[in-house]
Structures are given as structure tokens and as C-alpha cells.
C-alpha positions in Angstrom: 90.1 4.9 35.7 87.9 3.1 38.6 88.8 -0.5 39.3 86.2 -1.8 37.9 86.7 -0.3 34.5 90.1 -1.7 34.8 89.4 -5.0 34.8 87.0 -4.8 32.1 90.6 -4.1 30.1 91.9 -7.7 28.1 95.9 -8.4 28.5 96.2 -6.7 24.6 94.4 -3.3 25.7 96.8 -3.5 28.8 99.8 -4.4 27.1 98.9 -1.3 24.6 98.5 1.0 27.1 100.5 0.5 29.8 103.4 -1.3 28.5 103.9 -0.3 24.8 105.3 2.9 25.3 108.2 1.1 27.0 108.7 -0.4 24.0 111.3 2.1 22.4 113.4 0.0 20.4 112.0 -0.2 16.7 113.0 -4.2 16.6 110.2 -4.3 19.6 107.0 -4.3 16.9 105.0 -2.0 19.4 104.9 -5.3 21.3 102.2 -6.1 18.7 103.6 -9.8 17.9 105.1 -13.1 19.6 109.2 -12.0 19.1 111.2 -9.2 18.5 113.8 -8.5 15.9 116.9 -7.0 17.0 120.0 -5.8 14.8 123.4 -5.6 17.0 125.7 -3.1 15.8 129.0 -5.0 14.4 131.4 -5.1 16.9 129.6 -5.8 19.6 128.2 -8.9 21.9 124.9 -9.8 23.8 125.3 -9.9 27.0 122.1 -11.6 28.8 121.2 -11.6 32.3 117.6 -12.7 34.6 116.4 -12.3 37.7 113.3 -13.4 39.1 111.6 -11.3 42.0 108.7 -12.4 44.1 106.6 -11.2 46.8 107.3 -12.1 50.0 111.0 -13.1 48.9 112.3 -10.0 47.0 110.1 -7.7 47.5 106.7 -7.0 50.4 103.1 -7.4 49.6 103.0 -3.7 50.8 105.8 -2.0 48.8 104.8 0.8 46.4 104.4 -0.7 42.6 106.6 1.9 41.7 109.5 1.0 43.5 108.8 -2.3 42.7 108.8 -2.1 38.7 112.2 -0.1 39.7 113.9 -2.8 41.5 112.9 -5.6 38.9 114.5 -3.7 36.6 117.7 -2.2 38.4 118.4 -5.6 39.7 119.0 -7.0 35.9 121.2 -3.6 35.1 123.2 -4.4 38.1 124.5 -7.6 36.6 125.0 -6.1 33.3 127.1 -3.3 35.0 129.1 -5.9 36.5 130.0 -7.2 32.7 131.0 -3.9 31.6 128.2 -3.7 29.8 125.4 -0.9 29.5 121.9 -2.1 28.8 120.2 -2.8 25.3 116.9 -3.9 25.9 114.6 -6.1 28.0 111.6 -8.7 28.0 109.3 -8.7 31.0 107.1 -11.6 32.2 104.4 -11.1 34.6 102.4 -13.6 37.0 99.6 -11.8 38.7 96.9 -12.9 40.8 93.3 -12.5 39.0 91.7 -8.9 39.6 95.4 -6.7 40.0 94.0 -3.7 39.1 95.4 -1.0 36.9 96.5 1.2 39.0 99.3 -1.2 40.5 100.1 -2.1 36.8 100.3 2.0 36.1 102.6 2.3 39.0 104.7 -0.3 38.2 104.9 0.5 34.9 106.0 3.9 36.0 109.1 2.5 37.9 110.4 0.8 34.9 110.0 4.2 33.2 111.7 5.6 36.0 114.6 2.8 35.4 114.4 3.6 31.0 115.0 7.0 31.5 118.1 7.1 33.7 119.8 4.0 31.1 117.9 4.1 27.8 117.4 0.8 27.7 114.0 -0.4 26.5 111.0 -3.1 26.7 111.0 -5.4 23.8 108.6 -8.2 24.8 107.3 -10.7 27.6 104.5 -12.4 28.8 101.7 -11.9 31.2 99.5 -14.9 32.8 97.3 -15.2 35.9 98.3 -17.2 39.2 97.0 -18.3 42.3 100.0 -18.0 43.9 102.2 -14.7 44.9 103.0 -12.3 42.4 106.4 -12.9 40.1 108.4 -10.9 38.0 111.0 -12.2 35.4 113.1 -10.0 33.6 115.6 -11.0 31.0 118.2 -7.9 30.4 120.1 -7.9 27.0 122.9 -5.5 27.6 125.8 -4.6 24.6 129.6 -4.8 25.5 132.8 -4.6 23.0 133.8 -7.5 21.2 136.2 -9.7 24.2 135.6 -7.0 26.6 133.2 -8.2 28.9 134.0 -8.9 32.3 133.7 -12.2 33.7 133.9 -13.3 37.3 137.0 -15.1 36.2 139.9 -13.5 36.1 141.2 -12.3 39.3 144.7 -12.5 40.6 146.9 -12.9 44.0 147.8 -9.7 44.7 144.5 -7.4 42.8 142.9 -4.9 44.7 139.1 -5.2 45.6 137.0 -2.5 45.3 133.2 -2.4 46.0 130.8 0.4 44.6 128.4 2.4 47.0 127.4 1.1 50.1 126.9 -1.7 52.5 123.8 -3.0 54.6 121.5 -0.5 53.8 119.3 -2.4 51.9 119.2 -4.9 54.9 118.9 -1.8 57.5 115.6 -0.7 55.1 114.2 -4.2 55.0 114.4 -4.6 59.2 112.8 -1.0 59.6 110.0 -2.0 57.7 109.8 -5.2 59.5 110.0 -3.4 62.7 109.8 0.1 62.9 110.7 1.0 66.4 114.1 0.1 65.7 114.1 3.6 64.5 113.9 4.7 67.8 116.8 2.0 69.0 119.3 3.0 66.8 118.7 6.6 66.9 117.8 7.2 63.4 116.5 10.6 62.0 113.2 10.7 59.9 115.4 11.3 57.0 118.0 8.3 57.9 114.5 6.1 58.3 113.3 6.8 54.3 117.2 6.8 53.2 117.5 3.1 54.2 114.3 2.1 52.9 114.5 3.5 49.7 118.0 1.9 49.6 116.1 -1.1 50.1 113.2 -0.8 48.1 115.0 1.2 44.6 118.8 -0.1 44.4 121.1 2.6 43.0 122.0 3.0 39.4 124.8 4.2 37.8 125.3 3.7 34.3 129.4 5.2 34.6 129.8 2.7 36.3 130.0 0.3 33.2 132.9 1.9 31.0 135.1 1.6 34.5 134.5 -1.8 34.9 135.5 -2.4 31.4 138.7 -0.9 31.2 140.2 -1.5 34.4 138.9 -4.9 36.4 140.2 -7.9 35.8 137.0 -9.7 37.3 133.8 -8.6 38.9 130.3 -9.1 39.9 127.1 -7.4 41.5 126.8 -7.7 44.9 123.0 -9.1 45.5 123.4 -12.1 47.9 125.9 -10.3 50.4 129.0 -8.8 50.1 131.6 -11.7 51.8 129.6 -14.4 50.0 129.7 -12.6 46.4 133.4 -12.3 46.7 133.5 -15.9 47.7 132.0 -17.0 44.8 134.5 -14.6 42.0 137.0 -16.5 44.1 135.7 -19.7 43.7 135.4 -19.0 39.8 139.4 -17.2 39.4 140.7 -20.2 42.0 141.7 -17.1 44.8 141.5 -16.5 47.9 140.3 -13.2 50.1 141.1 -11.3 52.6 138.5 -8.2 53.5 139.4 -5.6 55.8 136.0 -4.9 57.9 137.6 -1.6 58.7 137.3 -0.7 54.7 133.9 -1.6 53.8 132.0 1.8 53.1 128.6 2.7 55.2 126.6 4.7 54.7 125.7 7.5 57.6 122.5 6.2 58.4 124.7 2.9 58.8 127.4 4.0 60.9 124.8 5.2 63.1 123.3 1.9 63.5 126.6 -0.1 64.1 127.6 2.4 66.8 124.4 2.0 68.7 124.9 -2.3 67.7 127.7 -3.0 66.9 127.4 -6.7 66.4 125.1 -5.8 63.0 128.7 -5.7 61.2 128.6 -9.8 60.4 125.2 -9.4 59.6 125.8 -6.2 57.7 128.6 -8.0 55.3 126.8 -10.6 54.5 123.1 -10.0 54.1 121.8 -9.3 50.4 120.5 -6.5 48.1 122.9 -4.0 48.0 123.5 -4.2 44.1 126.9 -2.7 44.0 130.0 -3.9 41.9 132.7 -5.7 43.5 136.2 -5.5 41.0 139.5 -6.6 41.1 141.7 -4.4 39.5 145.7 -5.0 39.2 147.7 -3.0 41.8 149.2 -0.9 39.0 146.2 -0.3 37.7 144.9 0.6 41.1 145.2 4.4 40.9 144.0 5.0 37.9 141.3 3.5 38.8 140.6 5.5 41.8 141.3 8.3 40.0 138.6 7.8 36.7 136.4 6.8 39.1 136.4 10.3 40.9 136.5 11.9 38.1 133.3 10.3 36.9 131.6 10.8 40.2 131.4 7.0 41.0 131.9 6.6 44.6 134.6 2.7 44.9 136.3 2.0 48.2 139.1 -0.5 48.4 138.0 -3.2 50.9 140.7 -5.7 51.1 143.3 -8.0 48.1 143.1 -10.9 46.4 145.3 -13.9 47.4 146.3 -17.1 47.5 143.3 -20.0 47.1 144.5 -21.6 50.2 144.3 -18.7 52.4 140.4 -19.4 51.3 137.9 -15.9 51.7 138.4 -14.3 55.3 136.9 -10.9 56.6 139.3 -9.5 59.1 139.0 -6.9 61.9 141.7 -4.1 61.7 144.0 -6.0 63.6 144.3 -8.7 60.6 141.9 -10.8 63.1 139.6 -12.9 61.2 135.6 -12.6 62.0 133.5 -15.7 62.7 130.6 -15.6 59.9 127.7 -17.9 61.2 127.1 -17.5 57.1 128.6 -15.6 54.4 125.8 -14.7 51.8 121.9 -15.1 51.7 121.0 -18.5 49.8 118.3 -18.8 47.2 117.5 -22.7 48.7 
């Protein structure tokens, strides 16, 4: 379809074509009325999450649509995951400049798709409006978790073990090499190291095992989107603990390694700076090795980065000689 034909297209013809078939779940009414009407199985609880993303904040004005309708989605499932719960279904609300064509409304659809297929969860509803102002996404994530078995960020104890999911600093590593691409060429990065970072950047991971591990083994959690020191600052603040994170024990990827050996000072930077959308979890020392060993059997990749303590000892990162690290911050900040 030409652009031109594609604005010709009203927002019901749109949401008909392009969005509809996203619309899985048989309380979504084809997405042919105001509401939805859900039925939770018994036994189970709502567990509701958003995030909004806009350009020049979350995501660039140059990104691929795609991979933009996957992170607005993947970012609400990472929260979810961090509950122990797996996603239910969704509501999308979209502010668009006047004349987005539909191609970029295709594509983004797409990544959503992308998203539905890997989790089953499903579009129920939103909103679409014009603005004069940069493109914004809201998604609000329902996700289903047994009765009193969510995880909360409260919870954690003196003495747990902290684990963290995937990954550190890619996302960030992605972000700078789209900013400025010769770094490449600085940190000695391959072709293939180059498109791993900013893919880690531009679609965060999913991995929907993730979920039933979280569930029966940490005693708190949460997603790791604003930076990995300040996310475990603020489960601290929440369980009234203390951390200590051994910098020696946070995971990175190749790509990453190969930065921090050719810059070295990155590793503040690294720890602290946002989208990563892993899972941090404090699991119970005896619990510890089961844990590590579900999660290997289930192919999810957790490293153990450090232990709870005492609330007075207050959230430290620490070289590997128990040194702590001066953090100019600890987490990006929405304000």
C-alpha cells in the first residue's frame, strides 16, 4: 500500500487491520468496542504492570518500528517476569504525529507479533490519538500468577544470595554505538559484536522460564531497567537491607568484555546505566543450589553477583578485593 493510500485509512480500518489480529483473547471483542471482558481462571491473581516509552527517551527517531513494537512490549513482560508471573494480555495506547504512515504501524505491529508469539500473551484494547509532540507508547501488561505467589520487591533477607539474569551494559554498549559509531573501531569490536550490542539494545531478551523460577525460589526480585546497582538499591530500600555486589561477579557479555578491556573505566558506567531487562532475585542460601541448578536445567542463564545484608552496611559495589567503587550515580533517573 503507497503512503498515500495509507492515510486515506480512518483509526477503525487501522485498528481492523493492523491491530485486530493481535487481539487473540476471545474477552478482547475483535477490538470492536470501548472495554474488554476478561474471565480469570479461579486460583489465580492479576498482576498489572506499565511502561511508557518515548522517542528520543526510550527509544531513537531512527530505530526500526519493528524493534520498537518489540521493546514496548518486552519491557512490560520484564516486570511481569520479575512477579513470577507469565503474561495474560495487554492494552496499547498510541500517540502519533499526524501522517505516520502504515508501513511504520505494519512494522510495529509486527514486533508486537514477534513479542505474542514467543509468550502467548495477547492485545485486548487501547487507544490511538494524534500529537504534535514525539511519538509515545503506553502499554499496560496484565500477567496471571498463583494465588499469594507473586513476588514482591519486599522480602529479602541478611544473608540471601543475589542473582541477576543475562547480561550487563549491553543495552548501554548498543545505545553509544549508535550514538557514535567509530567507537567500533576504539574498542575493537567485530561486525557481529557491533549488531549483538545493538540489538541488545534495541529488542531486550525474553525468556518466559524465567517466570516459574522466580516463583518458586526468590524471596524478592525485580527487573533490572534503570541500572543494575540502582535496581538493587531500591529492593533494598523496599525489604529494609543492605548490599554488597562483587563487580568481579557481574556477567558480560563477550562483546562487553571486549569493551571494558580496551576501557576499563566503562565498569561504573556499565553497572549502573539502564535497559538491560534482566531479573535480579534473592534467593535463601539453602535454597541457593537448587536454584542454580533448575535454572541450568531450564537453560536460563543467573550468575550470583554478591549477598544481601545488613541495612546499615547500606548498597555497595565492591572490587574483588572487598574495595568499594565510587558511583558518581547508581541508576538512570526518570526526572
Amino acid at each position: 500500500m503507497a503512503e498515500d493510500e495509507a492515510r486515506d485509512e480512518g483509526e477503525f480500518e487501522i485498528i481492523a487491520r493492523i491491530f485486530a489480529p493481535l487481539a487473540r483473547e476471545t474477552g478482547a471483542l475483535d477490538l470492536k468496542d470501548d472495554a474488554a471482558v476478561l474471565m480469570v481462571s479461579e486460583g489465580h491473581e492479576l498482576v498489572v504492570t506499565c511502561d511508557t516509552l518515548v522517542e528520543g527517551v526510550h527509544f531513537l527517531n531512527d530505530d526500526p518500528p519493528r524493534s520498537i513494537g518489540h521493546k514496548a512490549l518486552a519491557v512490560n513482560l520484564s516486570d511481569l517476569t520479575a512477579k513470577g508471573a507469565r503474561g495474560y494480555v495487554y492494552t496499547l495506547s498510541l500517540a502519533l504525529p499526524q501522517g505516520t504512515g502504515t508501513y511504520w504501524l505494519e512494522e510495529f505491529a509486527a514486533g508486537l507479533g514477534d513479542v505474542q508469539a514467543q509468550t502467548d500473551i495477547s492485545l485486548i484494547g487501547g487507544d490511538t490519538t494524534a500529537t504534535p509532540g514525539p511519538p509515545t507508547i503506553t502499554i499496560t501488561a496484565l500477567g496471571l500468577v498463583s494465588h499469594q505467589h507473586a513476588v514482591m520487591r519486599l522480602g529479602a533477607k541478611p544473608g540471601d544470595r543475589l542473582y541477576v539474569s543475562g547480561t550487563i551494559g549491553d543495552a548501554y554498549l548498543g545505545l553509544r554505538l549508535l550514538r557514535e559509531p567509530k567507537l567500533a573501531e576504539t574498542w575493537g569490536l567485530t561486525d557481529e559484536d557491533v549488531a549483538f550490542l545493538v540489538d541488545r539494545y534495541r529488542r531486550p531478551g525474553l525468556n518466559s522460564r524465567l517466570a516459574i523460577l522466580i516463583r518458586n525460589f526468590a524471596q524478592a526480585s525485580i527487573d533490572v531497567s534503570d541500572g543494575l546497582v540502582g535496581d538493587i538499591e531500591k529492593l533494598c530500600r523496599v525489604s529494609h537491607v543492605g548490599a554488597s555486589i562483587e563487580t568481579a561477579r557481574v556477567p558480560f557479555s563477550d562483546a562487553g568484555m571486549k569493551v571494558l578491556a580496551r576501557e576499563p573505566g566503562l565498569l561504573p558506567v556499565l553497572i549502573t546505566a539502564g535497559d538491560d531487562y534482566g531479573v535480579v532475585a534473592a534467593v535463601s542460601e539453602k535454597s541457593g543450589p537448587g536454584f542454580e541448578s533448575e535454572a541450568e536445567a531450564a537453560g536460563a542463564v543467573f550468575s550470583m553477583l554478591g549477598t544481601v545484608t545488613e541495612a546499615s552496611e547500606g548498597v555497595r559495589a565492591v572490587d574483588a578485593k572487598g574495595q568499594a567503587i565510587t558511583l558518581k550515580v547508581k541508576g538512570f533517573s526518570h526526572f
